[in-house]
Biopython code that builds the backbone (N, CA, C, O; Angstrom):
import numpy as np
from Bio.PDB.StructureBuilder import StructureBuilder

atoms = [
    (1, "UNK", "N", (5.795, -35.814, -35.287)),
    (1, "UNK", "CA", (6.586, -34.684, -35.745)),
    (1, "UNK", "C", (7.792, -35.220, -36.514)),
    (1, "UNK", "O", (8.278, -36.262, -36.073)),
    (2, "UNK", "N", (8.352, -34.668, -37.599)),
    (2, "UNK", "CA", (9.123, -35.145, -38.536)),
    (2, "UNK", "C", (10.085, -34.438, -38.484)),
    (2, "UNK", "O", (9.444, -33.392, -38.380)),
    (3, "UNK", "N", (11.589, -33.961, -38.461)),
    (3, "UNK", "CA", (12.568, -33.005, -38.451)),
    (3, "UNK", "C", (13.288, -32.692, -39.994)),
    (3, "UNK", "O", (13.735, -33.652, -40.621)),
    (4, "UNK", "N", (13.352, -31.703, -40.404)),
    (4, "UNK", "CA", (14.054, -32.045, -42.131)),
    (4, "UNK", "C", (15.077, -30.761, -41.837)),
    (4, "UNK", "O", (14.673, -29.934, -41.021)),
    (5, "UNK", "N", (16.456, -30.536, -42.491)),
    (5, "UNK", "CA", (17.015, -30.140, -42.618)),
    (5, "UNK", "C", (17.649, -30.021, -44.097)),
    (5, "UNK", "O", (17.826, -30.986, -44.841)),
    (6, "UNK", "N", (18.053, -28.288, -44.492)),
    (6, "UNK", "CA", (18.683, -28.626, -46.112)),
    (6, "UNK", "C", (19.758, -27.484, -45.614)),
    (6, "UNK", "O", (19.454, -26.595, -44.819)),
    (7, "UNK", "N", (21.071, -27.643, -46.206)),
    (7, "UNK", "CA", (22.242, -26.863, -46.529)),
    (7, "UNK", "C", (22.642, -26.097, -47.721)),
    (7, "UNK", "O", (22.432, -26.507, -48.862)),
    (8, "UNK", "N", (23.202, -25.014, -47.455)),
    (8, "UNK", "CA", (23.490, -24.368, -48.916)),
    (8, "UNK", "C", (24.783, -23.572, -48.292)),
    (8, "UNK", "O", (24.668, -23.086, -47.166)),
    (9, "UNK", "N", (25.965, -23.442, -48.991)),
    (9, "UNK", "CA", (26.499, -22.171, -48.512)),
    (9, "UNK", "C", (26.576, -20.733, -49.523)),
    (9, "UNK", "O", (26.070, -20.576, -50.634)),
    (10, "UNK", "N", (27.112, -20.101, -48.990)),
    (10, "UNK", "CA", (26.983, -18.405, -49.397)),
    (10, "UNK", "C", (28.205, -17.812, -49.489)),
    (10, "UNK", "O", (29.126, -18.463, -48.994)),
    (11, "UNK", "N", (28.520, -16.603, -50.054)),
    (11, "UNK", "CA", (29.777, -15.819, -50.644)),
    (11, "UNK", "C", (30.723, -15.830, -49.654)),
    (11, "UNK", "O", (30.121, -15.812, -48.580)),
    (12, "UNK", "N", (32.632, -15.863, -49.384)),
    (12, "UNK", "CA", (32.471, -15.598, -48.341)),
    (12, "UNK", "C", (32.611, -14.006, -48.339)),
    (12, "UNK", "O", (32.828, -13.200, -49.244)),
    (13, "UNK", "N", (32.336, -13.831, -46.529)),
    (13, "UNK", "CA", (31.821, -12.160, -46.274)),
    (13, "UNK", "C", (30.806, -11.435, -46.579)),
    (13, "UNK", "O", (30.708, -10.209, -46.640)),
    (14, "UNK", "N", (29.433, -12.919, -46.927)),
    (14, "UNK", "CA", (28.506, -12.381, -47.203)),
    (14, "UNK", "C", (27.825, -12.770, -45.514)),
    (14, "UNK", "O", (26.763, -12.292, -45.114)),
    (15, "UNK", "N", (28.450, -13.450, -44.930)),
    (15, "UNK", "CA", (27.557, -13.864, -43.671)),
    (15, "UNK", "C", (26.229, -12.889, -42.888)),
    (15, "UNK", "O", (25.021, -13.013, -42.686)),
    (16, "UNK", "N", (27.362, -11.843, -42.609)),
    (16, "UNK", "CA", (26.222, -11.011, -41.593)),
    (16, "UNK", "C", (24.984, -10.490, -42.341)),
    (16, "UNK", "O", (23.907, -10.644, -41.765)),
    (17, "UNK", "N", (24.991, -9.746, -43.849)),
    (17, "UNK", "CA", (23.984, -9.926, -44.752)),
    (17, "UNK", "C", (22.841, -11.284, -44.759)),
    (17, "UNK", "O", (21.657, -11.175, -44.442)),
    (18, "UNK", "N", (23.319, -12.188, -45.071)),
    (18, "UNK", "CA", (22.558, -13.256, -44.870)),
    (18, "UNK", "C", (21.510, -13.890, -43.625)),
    (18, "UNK", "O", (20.401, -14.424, -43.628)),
    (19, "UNK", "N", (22.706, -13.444, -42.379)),
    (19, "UNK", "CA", (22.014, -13.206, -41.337)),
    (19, "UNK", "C", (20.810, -12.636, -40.630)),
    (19, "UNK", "O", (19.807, -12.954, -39.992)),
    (20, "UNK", "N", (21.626, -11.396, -41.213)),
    (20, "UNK", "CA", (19.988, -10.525, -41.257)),
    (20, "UNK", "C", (18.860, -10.628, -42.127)),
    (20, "UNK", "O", (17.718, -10.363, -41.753)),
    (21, "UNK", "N", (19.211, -11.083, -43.510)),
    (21, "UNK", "CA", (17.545, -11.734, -43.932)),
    (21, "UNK", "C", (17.146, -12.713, -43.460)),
    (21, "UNK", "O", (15.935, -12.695, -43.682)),
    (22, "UNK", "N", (17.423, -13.700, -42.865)),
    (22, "UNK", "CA", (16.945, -15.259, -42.127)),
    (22, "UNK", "C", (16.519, -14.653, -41.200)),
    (22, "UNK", "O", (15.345, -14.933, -40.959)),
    (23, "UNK", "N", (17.211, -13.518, -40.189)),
    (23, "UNK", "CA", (16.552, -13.385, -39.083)),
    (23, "UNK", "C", (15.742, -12.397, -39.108)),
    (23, "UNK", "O", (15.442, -11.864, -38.040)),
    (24, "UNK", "N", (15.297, -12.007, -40.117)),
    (24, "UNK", "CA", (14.148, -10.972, -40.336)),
    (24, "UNK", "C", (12.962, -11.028, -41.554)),
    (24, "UNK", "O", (12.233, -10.129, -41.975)),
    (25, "UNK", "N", (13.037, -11.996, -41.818)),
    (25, "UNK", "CA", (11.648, -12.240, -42.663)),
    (25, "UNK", "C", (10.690, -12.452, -41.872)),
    (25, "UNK", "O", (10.717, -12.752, -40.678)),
    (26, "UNK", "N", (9.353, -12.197, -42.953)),
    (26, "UNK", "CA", (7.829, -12.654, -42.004)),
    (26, "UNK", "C", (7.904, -13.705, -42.425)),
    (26, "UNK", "O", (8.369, -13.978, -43.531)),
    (27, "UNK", "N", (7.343, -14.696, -41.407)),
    (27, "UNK", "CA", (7.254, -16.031, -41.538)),
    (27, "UNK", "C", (5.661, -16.278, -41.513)),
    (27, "UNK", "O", (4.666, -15.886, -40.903)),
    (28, "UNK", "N", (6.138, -17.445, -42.874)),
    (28, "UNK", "CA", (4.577, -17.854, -43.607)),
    (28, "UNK", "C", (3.852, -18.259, -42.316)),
    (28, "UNK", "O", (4.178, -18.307, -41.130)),
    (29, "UNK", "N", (2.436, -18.607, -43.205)),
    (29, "UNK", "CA", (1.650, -19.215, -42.755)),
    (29, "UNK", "C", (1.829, -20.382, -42.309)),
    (29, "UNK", "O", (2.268, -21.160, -43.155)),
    (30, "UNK", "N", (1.657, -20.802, -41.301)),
    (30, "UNK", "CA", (2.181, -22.421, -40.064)),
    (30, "UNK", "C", (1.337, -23.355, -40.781)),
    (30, "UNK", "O", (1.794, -24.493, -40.881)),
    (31, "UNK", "N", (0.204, -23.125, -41.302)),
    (31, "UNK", "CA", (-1.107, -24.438, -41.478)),
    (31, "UNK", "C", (-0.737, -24.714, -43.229)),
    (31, "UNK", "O", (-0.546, -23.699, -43.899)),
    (32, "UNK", "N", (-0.681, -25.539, -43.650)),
    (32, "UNK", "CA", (-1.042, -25.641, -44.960)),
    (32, "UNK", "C", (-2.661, -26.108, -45.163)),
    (32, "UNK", "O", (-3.226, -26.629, -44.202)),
    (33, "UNK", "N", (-3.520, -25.874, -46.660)),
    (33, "UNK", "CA", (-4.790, -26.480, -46.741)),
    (33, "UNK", "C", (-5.320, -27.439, -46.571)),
    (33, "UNK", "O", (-6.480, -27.819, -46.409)),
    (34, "UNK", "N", (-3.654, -28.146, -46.652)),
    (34, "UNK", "CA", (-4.318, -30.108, -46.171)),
    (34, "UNK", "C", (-4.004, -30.200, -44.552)),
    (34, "UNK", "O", (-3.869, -31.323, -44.068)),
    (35, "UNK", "N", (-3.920, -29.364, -43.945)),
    (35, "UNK", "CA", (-4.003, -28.978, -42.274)),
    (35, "UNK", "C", (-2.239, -29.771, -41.889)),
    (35, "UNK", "O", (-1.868, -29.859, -40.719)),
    (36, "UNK", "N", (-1.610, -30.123, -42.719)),
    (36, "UNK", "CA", (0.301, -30.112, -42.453)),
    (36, "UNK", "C", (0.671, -28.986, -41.908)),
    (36, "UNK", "O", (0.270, -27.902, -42.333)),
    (37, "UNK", "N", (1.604, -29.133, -40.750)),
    (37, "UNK", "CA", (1.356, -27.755, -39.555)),
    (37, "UNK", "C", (3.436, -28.221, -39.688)),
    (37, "UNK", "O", (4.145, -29.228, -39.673)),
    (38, "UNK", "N", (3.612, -26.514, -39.823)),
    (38, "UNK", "CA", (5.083, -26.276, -39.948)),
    (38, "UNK", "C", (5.002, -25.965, -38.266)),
    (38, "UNK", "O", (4.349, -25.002, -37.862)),
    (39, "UNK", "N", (5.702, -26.840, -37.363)),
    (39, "UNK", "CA", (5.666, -26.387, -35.992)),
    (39, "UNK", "C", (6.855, -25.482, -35.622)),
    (39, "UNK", "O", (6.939, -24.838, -34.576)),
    (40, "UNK", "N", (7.709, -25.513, -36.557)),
    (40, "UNK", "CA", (8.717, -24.495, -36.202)),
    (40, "UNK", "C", (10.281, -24.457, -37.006)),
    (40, "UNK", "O", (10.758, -25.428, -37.595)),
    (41, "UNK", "N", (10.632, -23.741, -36.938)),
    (41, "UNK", "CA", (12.202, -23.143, -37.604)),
    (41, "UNK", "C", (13.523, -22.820, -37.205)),
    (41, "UNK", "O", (13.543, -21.814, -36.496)),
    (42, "UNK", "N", (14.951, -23.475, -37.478)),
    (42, "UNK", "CA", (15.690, -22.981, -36.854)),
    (42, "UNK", "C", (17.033, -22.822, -38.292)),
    (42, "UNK", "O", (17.300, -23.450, -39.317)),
    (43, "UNK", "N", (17.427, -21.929, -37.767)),
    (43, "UNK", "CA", (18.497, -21.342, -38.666)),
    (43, "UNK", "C", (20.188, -21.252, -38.240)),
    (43, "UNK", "O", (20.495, -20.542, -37.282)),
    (44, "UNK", "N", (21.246, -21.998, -38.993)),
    (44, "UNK", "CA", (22.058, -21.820, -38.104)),
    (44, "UNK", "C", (23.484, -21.258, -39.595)),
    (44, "UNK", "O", (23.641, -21.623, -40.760)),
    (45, "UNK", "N", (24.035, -20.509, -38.920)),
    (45, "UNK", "CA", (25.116, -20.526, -40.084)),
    (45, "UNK", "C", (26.776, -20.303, -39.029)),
    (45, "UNK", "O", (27.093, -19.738, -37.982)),
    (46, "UNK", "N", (27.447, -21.130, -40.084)),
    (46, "UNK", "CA", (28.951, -20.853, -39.703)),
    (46, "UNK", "C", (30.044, -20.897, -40.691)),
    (46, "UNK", "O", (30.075, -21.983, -41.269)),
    (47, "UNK", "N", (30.895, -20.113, -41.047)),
    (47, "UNK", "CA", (32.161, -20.487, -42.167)),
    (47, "UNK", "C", (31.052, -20.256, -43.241)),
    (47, "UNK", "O", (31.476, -20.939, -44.172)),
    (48, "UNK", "N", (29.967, -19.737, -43.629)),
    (48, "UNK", "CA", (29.420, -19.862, -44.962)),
    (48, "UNK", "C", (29.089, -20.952, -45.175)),
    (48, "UNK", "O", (29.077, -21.198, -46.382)),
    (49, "UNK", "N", (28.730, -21.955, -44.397)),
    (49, "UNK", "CA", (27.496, -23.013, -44.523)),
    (49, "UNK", "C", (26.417, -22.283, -43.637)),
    (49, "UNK", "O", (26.540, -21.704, -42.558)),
    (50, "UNK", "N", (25.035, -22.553, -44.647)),
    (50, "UNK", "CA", (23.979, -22.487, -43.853)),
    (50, "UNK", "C", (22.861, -23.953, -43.605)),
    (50, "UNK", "O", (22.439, -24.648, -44.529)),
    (51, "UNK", "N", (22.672, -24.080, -42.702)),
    (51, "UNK", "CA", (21.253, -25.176, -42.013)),
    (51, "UNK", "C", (19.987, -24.437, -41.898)),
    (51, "UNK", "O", (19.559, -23.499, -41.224)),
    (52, "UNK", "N", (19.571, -25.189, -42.780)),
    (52, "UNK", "CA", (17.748, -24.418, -41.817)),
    (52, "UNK", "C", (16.764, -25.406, -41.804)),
    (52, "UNK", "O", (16.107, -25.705, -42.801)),
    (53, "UNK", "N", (16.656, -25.870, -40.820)),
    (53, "UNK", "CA", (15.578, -26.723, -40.156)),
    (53, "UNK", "C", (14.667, -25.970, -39.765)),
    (53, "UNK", "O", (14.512, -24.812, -39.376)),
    (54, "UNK", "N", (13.574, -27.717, -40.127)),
    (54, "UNK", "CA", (12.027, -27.695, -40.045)),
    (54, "UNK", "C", (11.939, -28.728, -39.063)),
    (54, "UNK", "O", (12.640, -29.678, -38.714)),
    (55, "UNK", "N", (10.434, -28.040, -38.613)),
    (55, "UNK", "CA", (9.293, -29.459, -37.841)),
    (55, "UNK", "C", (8.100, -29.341, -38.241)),
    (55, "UNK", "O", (7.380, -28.374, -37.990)),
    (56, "UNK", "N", (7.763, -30.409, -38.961)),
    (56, "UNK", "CA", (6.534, -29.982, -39.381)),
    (56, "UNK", "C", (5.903, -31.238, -38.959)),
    (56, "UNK", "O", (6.573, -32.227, -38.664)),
    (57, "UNK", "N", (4.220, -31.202, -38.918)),
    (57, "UNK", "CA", (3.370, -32.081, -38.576)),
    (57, "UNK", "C", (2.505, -32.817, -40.052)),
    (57, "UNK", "O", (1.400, -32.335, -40.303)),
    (58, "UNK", "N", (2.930, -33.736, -40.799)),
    (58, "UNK", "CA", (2.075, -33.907, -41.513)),
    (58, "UNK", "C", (2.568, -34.167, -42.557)),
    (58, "UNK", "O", (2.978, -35.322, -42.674)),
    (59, "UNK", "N", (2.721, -33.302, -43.635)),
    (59, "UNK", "CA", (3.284, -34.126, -45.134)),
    (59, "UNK", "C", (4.298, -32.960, -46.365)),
    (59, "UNK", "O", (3.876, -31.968, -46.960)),
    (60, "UNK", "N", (5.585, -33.521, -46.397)),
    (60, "UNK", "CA", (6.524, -32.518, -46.598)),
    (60, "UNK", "C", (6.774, -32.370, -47.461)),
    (60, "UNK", "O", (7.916, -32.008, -47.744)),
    (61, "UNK", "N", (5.287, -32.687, -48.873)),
    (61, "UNK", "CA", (5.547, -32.073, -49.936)),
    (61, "UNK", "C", (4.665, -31.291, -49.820)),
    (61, "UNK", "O", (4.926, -30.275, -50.465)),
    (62, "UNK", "N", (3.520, -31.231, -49.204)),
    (62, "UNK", "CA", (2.220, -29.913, -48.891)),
    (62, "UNK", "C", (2.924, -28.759, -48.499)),
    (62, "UNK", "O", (2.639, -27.658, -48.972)),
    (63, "UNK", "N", (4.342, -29.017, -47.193)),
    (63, "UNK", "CA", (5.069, -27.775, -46.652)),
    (63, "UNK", "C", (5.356, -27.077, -47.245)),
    (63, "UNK", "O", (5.167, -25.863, -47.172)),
    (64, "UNK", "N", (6.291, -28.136, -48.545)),
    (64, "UNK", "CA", (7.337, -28.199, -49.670)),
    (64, "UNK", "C", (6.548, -26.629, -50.578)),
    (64, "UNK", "O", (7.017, -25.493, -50.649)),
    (65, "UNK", "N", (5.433, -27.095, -51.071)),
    (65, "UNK", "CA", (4.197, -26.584, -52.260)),
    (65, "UNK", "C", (4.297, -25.214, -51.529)),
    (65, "UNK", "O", (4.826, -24.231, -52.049)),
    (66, "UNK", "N", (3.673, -25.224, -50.107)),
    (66, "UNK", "CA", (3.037, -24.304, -49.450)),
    (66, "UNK", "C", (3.805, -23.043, -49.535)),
    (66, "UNK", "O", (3.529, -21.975, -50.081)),
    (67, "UNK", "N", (5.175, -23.556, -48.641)),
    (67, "UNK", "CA", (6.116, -22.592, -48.457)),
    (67, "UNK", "C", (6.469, -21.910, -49.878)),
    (67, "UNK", "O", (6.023, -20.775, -50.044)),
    (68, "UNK", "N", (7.047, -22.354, -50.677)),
    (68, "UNK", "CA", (7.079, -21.785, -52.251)),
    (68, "UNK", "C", (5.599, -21.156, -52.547)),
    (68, "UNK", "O", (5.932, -20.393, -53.454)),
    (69, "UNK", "N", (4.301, -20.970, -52.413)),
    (69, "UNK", "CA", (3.651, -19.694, -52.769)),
    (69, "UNK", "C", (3.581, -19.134, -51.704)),
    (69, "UNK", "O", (2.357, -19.009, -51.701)),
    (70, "UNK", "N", (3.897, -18.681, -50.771)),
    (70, "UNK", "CA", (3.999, -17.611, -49.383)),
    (70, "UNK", "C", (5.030, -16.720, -50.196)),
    (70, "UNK", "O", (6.020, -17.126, -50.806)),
    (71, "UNK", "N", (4.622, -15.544, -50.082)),
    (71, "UNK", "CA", (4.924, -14.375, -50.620)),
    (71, "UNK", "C", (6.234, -14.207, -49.722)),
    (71, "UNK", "O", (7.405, -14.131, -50.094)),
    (72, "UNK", "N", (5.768, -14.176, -48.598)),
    (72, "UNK", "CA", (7.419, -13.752, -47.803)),
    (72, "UNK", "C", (8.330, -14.931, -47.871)),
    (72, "UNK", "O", (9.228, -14.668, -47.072)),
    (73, "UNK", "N", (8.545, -15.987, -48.360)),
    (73, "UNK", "CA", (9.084, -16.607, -48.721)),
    (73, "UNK", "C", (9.831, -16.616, -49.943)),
    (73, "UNK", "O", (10.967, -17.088, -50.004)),
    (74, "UNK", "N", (9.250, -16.124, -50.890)),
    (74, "UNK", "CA", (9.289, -15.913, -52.152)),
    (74, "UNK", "C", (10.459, -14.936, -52.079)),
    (74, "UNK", "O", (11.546, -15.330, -52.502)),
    (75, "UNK", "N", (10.361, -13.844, -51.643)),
    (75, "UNK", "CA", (10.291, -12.931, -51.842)),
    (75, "UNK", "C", (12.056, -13.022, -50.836)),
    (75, "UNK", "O", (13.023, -12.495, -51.386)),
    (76, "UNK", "N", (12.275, -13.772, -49.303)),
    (76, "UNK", "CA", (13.703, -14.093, -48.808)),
    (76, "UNK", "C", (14.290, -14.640, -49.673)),
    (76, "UNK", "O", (15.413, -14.192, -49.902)),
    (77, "UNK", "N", (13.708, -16.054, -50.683)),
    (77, "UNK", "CA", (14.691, -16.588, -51.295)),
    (77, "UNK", "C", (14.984, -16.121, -53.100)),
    (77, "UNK", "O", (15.347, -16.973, -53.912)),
    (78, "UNK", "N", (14.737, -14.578, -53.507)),
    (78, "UNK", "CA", (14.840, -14.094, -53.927)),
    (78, "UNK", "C", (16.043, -12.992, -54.149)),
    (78, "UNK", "O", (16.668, -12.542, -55.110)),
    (79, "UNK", "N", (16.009, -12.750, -52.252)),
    (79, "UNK", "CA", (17.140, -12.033, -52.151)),
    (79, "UNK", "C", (17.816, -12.822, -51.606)),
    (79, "UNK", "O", (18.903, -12.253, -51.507)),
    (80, "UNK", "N", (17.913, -13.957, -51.095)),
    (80, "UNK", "CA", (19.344, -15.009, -50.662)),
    (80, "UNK", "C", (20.154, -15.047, -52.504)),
    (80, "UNK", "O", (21.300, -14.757, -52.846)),
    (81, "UNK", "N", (19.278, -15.402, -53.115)),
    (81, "UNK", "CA", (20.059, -15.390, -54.613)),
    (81, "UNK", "C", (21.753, -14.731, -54.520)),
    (81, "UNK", "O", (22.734, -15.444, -54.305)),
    (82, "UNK", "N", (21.794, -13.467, -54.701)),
    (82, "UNK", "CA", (22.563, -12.984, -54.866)),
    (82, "UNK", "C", (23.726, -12.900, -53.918)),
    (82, "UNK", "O", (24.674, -12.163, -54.191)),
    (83, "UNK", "N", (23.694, -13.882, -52.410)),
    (83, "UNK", "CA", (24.468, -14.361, -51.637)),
    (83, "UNK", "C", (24.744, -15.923, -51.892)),
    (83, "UNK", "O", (25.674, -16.359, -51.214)),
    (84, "UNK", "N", (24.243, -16.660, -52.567)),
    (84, "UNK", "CA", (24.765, -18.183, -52.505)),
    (84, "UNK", "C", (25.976, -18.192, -53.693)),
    (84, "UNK", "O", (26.116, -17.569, -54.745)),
    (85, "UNK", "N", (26.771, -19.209, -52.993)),
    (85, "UNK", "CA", (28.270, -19.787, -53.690)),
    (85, "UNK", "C", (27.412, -20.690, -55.106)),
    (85, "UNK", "O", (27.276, -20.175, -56.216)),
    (86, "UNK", "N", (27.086, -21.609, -54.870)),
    (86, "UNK", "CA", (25.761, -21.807, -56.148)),
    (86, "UNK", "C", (25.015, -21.803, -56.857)),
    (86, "UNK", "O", (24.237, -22.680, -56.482)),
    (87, "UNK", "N", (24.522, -21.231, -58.047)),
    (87, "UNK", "CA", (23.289, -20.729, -58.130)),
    (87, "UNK", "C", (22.168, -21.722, -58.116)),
    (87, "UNK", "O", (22.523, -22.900, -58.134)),
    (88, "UNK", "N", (20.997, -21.495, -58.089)),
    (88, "UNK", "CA", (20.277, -22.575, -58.108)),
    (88, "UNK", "C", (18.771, -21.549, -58.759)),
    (88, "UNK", "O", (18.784, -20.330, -58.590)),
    (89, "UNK", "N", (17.876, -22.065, -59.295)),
    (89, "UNK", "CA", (16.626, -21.763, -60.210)),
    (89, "UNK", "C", (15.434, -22.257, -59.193)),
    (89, "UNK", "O", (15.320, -23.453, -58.924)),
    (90, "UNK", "N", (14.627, -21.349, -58.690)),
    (90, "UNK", "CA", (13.315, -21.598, -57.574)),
    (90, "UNK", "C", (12.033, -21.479, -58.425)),
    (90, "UNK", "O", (10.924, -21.947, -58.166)),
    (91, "UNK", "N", (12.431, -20.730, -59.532)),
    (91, "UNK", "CA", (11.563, -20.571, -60.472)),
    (91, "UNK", "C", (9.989, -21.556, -60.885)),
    (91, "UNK", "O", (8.807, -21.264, -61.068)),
    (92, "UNK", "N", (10.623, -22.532, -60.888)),
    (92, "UNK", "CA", (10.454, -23.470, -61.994)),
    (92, "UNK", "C", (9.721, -24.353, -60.848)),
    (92, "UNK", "O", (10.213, -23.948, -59.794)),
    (93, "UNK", "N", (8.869, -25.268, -60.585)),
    (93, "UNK", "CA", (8.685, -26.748, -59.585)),
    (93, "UNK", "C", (10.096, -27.808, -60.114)),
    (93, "UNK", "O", (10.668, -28.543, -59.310)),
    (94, "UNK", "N", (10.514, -27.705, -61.659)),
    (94, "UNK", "CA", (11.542, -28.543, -61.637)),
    (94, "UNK", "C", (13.092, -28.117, -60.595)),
    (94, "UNK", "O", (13.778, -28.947, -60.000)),
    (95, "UNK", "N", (13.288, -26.837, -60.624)),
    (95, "UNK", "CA", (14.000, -26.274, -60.624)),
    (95, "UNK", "C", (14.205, -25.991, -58.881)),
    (95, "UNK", "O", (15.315, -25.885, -58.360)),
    (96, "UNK", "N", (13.237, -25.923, -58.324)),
    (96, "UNK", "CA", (12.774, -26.043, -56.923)),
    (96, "UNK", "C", (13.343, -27.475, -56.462)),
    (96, "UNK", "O", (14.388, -27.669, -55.841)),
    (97, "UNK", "N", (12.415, -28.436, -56.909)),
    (97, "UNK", "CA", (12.815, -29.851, -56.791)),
    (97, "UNK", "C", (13.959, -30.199, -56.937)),
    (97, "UNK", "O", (14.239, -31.204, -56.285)),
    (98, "UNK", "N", (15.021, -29.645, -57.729)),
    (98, "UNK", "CA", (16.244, -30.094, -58.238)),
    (98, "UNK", "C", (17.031, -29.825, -56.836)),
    (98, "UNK", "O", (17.713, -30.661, -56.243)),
    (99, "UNK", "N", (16.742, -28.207, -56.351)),
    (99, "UNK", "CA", (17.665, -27.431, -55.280)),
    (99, "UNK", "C", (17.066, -28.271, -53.761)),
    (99, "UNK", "O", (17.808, -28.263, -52.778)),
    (100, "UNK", "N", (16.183, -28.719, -53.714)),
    (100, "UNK", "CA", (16.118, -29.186, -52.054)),
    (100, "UNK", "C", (16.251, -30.703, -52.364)),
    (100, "UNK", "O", (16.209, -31.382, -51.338)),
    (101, "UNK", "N", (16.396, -31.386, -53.476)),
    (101, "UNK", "CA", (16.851, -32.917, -53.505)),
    (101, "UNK", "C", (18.097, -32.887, -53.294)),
    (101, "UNK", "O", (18.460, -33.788, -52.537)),
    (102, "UNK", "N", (19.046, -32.096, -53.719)),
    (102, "UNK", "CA", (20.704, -31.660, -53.515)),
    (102, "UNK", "C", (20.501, -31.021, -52.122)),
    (102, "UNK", "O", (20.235, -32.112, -51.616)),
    (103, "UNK", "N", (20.423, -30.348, -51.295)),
    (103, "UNK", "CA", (20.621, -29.472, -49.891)),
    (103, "UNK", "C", (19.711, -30.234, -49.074)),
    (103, "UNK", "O", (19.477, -29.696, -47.992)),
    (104, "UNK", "N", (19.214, -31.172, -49.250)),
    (104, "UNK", "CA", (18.255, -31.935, -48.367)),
    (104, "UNK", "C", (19.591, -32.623, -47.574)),
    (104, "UNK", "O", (20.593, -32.852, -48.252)),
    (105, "UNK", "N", (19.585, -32.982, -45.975)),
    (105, "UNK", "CA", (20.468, -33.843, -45.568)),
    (105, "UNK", "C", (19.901, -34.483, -44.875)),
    (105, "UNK", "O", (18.864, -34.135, -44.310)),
    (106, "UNK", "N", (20.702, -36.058, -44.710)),
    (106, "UNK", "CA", (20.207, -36.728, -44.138)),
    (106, "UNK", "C", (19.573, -36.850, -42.745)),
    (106, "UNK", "O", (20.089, -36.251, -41.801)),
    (107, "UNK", "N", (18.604, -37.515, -42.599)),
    (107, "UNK", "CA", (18.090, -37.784, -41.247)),
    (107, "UNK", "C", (19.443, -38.567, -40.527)),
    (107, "UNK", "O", (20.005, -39.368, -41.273)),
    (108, "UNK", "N", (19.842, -38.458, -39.569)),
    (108, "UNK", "CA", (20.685, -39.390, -38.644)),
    (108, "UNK", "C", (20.049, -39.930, -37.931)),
    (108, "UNK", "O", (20.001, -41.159, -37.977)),
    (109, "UNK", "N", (19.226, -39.114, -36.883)),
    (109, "UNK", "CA", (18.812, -39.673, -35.475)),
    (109, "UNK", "C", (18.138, -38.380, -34.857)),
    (109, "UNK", "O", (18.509, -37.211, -34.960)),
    (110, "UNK", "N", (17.175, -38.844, -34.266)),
    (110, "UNK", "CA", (16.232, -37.967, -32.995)),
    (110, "UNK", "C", (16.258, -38.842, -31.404)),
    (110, "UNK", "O", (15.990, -39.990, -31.052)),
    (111, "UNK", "N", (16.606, -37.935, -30.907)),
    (111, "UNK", "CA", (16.550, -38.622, -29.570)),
    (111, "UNK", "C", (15.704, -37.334, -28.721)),
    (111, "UNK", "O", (15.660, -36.164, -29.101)),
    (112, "UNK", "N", (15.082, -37.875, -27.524)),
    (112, "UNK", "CA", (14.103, -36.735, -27.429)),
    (112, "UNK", "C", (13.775, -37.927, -25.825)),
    (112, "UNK", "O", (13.393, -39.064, -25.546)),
    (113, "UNK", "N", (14.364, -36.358, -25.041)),
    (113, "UNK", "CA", (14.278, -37.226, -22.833)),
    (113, "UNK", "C", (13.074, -37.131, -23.243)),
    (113, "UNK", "O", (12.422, -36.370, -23.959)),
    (114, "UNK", "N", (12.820, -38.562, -22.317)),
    (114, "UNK", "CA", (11.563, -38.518, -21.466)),
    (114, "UNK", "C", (11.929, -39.234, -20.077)),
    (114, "UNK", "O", (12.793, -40.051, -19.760)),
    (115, "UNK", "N", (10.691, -38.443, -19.245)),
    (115, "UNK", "CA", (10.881, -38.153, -17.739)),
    (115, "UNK", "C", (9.912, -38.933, -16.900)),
    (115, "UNK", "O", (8.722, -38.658, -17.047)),
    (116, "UNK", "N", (10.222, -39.796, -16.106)),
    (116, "UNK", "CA", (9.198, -40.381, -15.036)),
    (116, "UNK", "C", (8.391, -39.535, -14.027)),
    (116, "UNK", "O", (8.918, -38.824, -13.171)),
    (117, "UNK", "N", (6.872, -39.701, -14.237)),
    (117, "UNK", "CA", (6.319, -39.061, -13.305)),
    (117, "UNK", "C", (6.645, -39.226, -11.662)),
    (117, "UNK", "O", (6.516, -40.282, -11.044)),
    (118, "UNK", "N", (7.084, -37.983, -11.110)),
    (118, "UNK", "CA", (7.820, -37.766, -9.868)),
    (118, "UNK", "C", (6.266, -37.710, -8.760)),
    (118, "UNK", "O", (5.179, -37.157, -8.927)),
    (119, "UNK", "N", (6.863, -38.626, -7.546)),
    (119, "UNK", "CA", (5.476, -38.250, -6.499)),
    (119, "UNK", "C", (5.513, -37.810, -5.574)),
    (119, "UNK", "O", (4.474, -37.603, -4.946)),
]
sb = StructureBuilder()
sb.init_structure("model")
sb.init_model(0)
sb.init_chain("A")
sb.init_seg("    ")
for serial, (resi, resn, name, xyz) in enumerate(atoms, 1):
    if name == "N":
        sb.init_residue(resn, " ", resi, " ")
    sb.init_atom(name, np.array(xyz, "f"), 0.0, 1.0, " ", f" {name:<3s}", serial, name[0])
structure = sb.get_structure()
C-alpha cells in the first residue's frame, strides 16, 4: 500500500462550501482496468489549506488516469474551481500534470503498530 497526499488552498470563507462538496461527492470507482485498487480517502481542511489523501494498491499513474475520467470526479473538481486561491487547468493531461506535480507533497514517513501474538 502506497500513501500520496496533494494540497491546494481555497478563498478565504469559502471553507464550509468546500466542505460540503468533499464530503458529498460519489466516489469513483475503487478498481482501475489494470486492477490498481484506490483503498481509500481522507480529506482534511483548516485556515483554507486543503489535504486529500490516498491509499492506493498498485500504480499511481493508472489512479492518476482513472480518477480524471470518473464522471463524479470530474464533475467535484469542476466545482472546487471556483473556490481555489489558484487557478489551475484539469482540462488538458498537460494541465492536470502540471496541478498535482505542484500540490503533490512529500512522503515523510509511515509508521504502522504491529502487535505480538498474545496466548
Amino acid at each position: 500500500m502506497q500513501r500520496y497526499a496533494i494540497t491546494f488552498r481555497v478563498r478565504p470563507g469559502t471553507e464550509d462550501q468546500v466542505k460540503d462538496l468533499l464530503a458529498n461527492y460519489d466516489p469513483p470507482a475503487w478498481e482501475t482496468p489494470d486492477g490498481t485498487r484506490l483503498l481509500g480517502t481522507s480529506i482534511f481542511i483548516k485556515d483554507g489549506v486543503v489535504v486529500r489523501m490516498m491509499e492506493i494498491d498498485g500504480n499511481l499513474p493508472s489512479v492518476m488516469a482513472h480518477l480524471a475520467a470518473q464522471p463524479s470526479i470530474r464533475e467535484l473538481e469542476r466545482r472546487l474551481d471556483e473556490f481555489l486561491l489558484e487557478p489551475r487547468d484539469l482540462s488538458t493531461p498537460q494541465g492536470a500534470q502540471a496541478f498535482f506535480r505542484g500540490a503533490m507533497m512529500e512522503h515523510v514517513t509511515t509508521r504502522v503498530a504491529t502487535f505480538e501474538a498474545r496466548s
